[in-house]
C-alpha positions as CSV (number, residue, x, y, z in Angstrom):
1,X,0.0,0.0,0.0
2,X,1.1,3.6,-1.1
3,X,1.6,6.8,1.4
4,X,-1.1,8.0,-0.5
5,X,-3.4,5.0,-0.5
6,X,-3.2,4.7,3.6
7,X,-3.3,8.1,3.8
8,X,-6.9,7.8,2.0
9,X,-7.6,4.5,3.4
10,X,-7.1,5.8,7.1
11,X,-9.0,9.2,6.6
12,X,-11.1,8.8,9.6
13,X,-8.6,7.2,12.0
14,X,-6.0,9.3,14.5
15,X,-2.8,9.8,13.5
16,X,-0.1,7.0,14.4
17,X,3.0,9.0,16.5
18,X,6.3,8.3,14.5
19,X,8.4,6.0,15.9
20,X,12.3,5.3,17.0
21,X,14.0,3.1,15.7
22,X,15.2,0.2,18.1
23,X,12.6,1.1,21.0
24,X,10.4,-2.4,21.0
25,X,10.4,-6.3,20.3
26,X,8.4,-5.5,17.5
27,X,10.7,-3.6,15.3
28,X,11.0,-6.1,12.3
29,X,6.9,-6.0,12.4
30,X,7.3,-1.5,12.6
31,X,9.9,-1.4,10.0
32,X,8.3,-3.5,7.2
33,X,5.2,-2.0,7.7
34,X,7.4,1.3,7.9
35,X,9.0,0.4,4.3
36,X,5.7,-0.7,2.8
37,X,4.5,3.5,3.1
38,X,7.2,4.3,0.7
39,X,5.6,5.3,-2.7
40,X,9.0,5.5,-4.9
41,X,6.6,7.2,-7.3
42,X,6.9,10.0,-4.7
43,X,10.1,12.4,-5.8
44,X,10.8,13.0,-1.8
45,X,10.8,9.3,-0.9
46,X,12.5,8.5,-4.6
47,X,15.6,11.2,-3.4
48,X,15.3,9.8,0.4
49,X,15.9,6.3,-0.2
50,X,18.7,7.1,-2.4
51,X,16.5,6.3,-6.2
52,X,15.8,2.8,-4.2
53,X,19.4,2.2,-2.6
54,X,17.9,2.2,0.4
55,X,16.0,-0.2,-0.1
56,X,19.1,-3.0,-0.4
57,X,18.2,-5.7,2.4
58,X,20.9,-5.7,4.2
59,X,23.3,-2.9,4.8
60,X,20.7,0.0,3.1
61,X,23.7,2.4,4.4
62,X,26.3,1.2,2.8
63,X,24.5,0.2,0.2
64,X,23.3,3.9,0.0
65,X,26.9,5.3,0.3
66,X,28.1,2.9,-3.1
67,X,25.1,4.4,-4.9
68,X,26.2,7.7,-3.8
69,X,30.0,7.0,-5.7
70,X,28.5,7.9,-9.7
71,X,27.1,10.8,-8.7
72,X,30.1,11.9,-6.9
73,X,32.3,11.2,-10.2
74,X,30.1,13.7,-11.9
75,X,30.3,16.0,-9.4
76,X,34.0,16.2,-9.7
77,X,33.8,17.7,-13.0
78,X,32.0,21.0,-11.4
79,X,34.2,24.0,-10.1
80,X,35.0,23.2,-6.2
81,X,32.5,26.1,-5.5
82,X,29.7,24.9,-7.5
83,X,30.3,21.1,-5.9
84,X,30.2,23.3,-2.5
85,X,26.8,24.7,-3.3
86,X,25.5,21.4,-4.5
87,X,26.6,20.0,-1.1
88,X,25.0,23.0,1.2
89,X,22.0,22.6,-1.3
90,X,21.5,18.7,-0.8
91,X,21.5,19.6,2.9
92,X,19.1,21.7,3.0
93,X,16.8,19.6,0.6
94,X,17.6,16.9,2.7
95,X,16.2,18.0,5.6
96,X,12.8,18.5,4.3
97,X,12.8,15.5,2.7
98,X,14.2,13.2,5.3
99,X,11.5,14.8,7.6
100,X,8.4,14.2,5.0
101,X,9.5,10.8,4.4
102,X,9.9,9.6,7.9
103,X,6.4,11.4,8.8
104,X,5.0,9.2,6.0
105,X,6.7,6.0,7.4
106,X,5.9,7.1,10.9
107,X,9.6,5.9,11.4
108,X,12.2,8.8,12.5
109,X,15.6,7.6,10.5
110,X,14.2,4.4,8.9
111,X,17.1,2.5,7.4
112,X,16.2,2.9,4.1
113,X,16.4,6.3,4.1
114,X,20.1,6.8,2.7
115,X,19.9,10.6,1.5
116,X,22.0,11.7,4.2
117,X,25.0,8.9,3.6
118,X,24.7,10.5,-0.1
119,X,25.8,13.8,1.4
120,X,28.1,12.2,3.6
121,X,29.8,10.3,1.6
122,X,30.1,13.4,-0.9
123,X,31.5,15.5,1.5
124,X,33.9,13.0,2.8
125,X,35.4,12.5,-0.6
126,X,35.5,16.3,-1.3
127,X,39.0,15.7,0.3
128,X,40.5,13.0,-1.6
129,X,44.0,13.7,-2.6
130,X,43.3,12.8,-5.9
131,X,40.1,10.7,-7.5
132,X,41.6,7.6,-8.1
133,X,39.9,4.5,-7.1
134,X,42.5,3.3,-3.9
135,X,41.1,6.8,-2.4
136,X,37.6,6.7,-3.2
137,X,37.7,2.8,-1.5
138,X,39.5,5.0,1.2
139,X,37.2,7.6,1.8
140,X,34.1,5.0,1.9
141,X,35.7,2.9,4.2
142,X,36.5,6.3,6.7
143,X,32.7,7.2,6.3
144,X,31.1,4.2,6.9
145,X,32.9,3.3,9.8
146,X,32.5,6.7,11.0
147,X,28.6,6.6,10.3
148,X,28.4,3.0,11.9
149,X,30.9,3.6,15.2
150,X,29.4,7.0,15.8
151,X,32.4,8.5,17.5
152,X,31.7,11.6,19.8
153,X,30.3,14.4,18.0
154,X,28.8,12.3,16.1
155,X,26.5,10.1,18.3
156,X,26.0,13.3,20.5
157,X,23.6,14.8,17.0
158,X,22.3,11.4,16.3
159,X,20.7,11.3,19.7
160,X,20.1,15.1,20.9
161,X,18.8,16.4,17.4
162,X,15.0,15.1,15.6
163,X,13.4,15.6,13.1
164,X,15.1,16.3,9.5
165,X,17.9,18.1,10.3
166,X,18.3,15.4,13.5
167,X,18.4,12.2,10.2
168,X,21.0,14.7,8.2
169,X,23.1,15.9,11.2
170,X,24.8,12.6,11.9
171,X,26.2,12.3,8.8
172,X,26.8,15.3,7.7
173,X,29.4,15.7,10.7
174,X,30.7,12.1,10.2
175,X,31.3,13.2,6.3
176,X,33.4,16.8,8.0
177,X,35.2,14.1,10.2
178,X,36.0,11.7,7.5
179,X,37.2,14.7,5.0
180,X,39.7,15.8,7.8
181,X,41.0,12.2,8.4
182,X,41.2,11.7,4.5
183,X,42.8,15.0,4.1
184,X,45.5,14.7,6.8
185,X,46.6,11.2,5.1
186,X,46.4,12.6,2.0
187,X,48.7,15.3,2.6
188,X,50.7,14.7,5.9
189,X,50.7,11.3,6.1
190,X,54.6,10.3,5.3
191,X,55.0,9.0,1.8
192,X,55.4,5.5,0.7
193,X,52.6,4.5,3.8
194,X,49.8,4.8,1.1
């Protein structure tokens, strides 16, 4: 059943509350009922789940982040500036669309929402030395880990901020993290090491 089709279906009902991820026993149950709201007909839900990335059955994060690789080659081919803009401009789309599409899964951060690894892993790899493929494997590994560990700052937005900006957040400072870990290898790491 479709957003819209519920959403028509349940005109007379209350409103579900959106719910955490990882709070009950019946999570499985929440989240494949969570997953079968997503209309991918829907351009907020197509961009949030990463054009169906997302979606992958296991790993929707990393398989998110790969997915976010080919449209990081063609951003290298912009000005650094323009690349910047498209960065602070995915943010901000990201937020409202992270937020719409959890509100119509009634899930906040449902795994298969992977927008915000794209913009992680695009920040990440703003750094790379150069874009060869031993860096990009590099970079992806950093973010990942980074997005799956949740090292202090990161697990401090993850928790303390909701909504869209609280699914973006988290990833947005592990990608700032992993481009300053990839940038001090790149270029003060002694030679030879890489």
């Amino acid at each position: 059943m479709t957003v819209e089709n519920n959403a028509r279906g349940n005109a007379g009902s209350k409103k579900r509350p959106m719910r955490h991820k990882g709070r009950t026993g019946n999570d499985a149950v929440d989240m494949a009922a969570a997953k079968k709201r997503l209309n991918l007909r829907n351009p907020w839900h197509l961009l949030a789940t990463g054009f169906g990335s997302g979606l992958f059955p296991v790993g929707p994060g990393t398989a998110g982040s790969i997915a976010a690789i080919p449209f990081w080659i063609v951003l290298t081919y912009l000005p650094w500036q323009v690349y910047s803009l498209v960065v602070m401009f995915s943010i901000c789309i990201g937020v409202y669309l992270c937020r719409q599409t959890a509100k119509d899964m009634r899930v906040h951060d449902h795994g298969s929402i992977v927008w915000d690894e794209f913009v992680g892993m695009w920040i990440t790899l703003m750094a790379l030395p150069t874009n060869d493929w031993q860096w990009v494997v590099i970079g992806f590994v950093v973010f990942r880990v980074l997005d799956i560990w949740k090292p202090w700052p990161i697990r401090w937005f993850d928790r303390n901020v909701q909504g869209g900006m609280g699914i973006m957040i988290d990833d947005v400072v592990a990608g700032v993290i992993g481009a300053a870990i990839i940038y001090f290898i790149g270029h003060h790491w002694p030679t030879g090491l890489l």
